[in-house]
C-alpha positions, 0 to 999 in steps of 0.5 A: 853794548856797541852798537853800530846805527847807519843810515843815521839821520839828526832825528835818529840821533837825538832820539836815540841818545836820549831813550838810551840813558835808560839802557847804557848802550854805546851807540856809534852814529854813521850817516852813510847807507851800510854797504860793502863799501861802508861795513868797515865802520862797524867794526868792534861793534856787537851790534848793527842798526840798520834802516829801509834801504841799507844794503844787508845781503849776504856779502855784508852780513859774512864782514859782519860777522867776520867783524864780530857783528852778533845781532842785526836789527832793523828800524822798520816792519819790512825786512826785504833788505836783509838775507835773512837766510844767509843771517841764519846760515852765520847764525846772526839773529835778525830783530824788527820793529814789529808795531809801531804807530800804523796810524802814522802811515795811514794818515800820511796815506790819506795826505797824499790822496787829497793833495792829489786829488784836490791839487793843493800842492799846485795850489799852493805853489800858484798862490805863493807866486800870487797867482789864484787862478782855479783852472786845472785844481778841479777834483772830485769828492771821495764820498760815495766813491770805491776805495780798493785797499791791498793789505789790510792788515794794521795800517790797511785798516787804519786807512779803511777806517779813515776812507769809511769815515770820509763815506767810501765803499770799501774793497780789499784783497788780502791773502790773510783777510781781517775780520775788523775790515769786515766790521767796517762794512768793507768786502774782499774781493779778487783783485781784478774787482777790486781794480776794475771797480776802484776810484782810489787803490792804496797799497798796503802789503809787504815786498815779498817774490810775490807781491813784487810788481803787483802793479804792473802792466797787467793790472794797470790794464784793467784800472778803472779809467781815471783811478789813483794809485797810492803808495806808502809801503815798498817802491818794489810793489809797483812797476814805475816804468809801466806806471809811467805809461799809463799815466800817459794814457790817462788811465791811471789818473794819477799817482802819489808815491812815497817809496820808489823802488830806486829809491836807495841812491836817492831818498834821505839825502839833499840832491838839490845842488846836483845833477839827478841822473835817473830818469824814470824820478824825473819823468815821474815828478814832471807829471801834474798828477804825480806827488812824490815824497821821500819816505816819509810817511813813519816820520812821526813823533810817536812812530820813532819814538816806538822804533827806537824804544823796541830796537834798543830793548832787542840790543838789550835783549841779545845782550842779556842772552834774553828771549828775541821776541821782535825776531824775524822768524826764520833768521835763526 
């Protein structure tokens, strides 16, 4: 079947190619972010692959579907970038990626925790300048300190079992609670004691209306002083303006994101040879006890592997007029 893949990166590319010799799907690779702009390049194509921050909103999804487009499928869990109710209304299915390695993002998680804490992305930029100075790399131990966990679901509790095994009191706050963090000797909490008690809060959760901002001013407020914030989900869930501000003040002692709510015009692409106009990405990679990285934390060989193999066994699906198992329930 055509299948349009946008947003599409070299490592897409050959993954995709090569897991597709078992399928025979007629995959047209576009680099370009699908938009209203851009959806004209998947014209004639049944179906549409589409990544974190293509824009899939109403207005792109009736050119789909005027183009022929029949399945929309997404290379992610989240789906917060697709209107999955106009989807429905056009009768356009939408699939996901509904498991894939959480190891992978838990362990990238725990990465940018002691690169913050320890400082070796500074140490390491010291030392290649020949400088092995120690002032301004102090750290602290993790063993013995609280780690607060929003989301445990199946990478939320990847990290707590990794942040256990480092000798960490874990808390966590989950609308649905998981008894296998519970097994891990972790305890749920309301979320004002949970931030209030944390040396290290790691976000977890999906970007829904209600998680949206979730850390913002209000709960800032009340961190304990000094806290680290971790970020590996959706920029969304945090409130960069407000996270700024009390970076400046010193209680938020430090932040290491790996999404960024603006992230679309900027991640997955080299800006070094031009002129970055947002100012809030500047102002935050300016700060020493901020560590930014590009949405990275899926890269790994197992965790693509796992998205290409499901995605295009769901084209496959749709093409066979077979049950859509990886469904985003509520598109259809």
């Amino acid at each position: 079947m055509k299948t349009a893949v946008f947003s599409a990166r070299r490592y897409d590319q050959a993954l995709f190619t090569k897991a597709n010799s078992a399928f025979g799907h007629e995959l047209r690779f576009i680099g370009d972010r699908l938009t209203p702009d851009t959806v004209h390049l998947a014209a004639g194509c049944s179906a549409v692959c589409v990544f974190v921050n293509d824009q899939v909103d109403a207005e792109v999804l009736a050119l789909l579907a005027a183009q022929g487009t029949g399945v929309v499928a997404t290379r992610s869990t989240g789906f917060n970038h697709i209107d999955t109710v106009a989807a429905a209304a056009l009768n356009i299915p939408v699939v996901r990626v509904t498991d894939y390695s959480p190891h992978s993002v838990a362990e990238f998680a725990v990465g940018l925790l002691l690169t913050l804490n320890r400082k070796i992305a500074r140490a390491s930029t010291r030392t290649r300048e020949g400088n092995f100075e120690l002032d301004g790399l102090m750290g602290f131990d993790l063993y013995g300190k609280t780690v607060g966990i929003i989301g445990t679901g199946k990478i939320g509790n990847v990290f707590a079992k990794i942040m256990q095994g480092f000798g960490c009191t874990l808390l966590g706050h989950d609308a649905f609670p998981n008894p296998l963090f519970e097994q891990l000797g972790g305890r749920y909490v309301d979320m004002d004691e949970l931030v209030a008690a944390s040396h290290v809060i790691s976000l977890h959760c999906p970007l829904t209306p209600d998680t949206h901002h979730i850390v913002g001013r209000s709960l800032l407020a009340k961190l304990r002083r000094g806290a680290i914030l971790i970020n590996t989900s959706r920029g969304g869930l945090v409130d960069t303006e407000a996270a700024i501000e009390f970076l400046k003040t010193g209680q938020l002692g430090g932040l290491a994101i790996d999404v960024y709510e603006q992230e679309a015009s900027l991640f997955f692409q080299d800006l070094s040879s031009t002129i970055i106009t947002d100012d809030v990405i500047q102002r935050l990679v300016s700060f020493p006890n901020v560590v930014v990285t590009g949405h990275q934390a899926f890269l790994t060989e197992e965790a693509i592997g796992q998205i290409v193999q499901t995605t295009l066994e769901s084209i496959t699906a749709f093409e066979r007029g077979q049950p859509l198992v990886n469904r985003v329930l509520g598109s259809l």
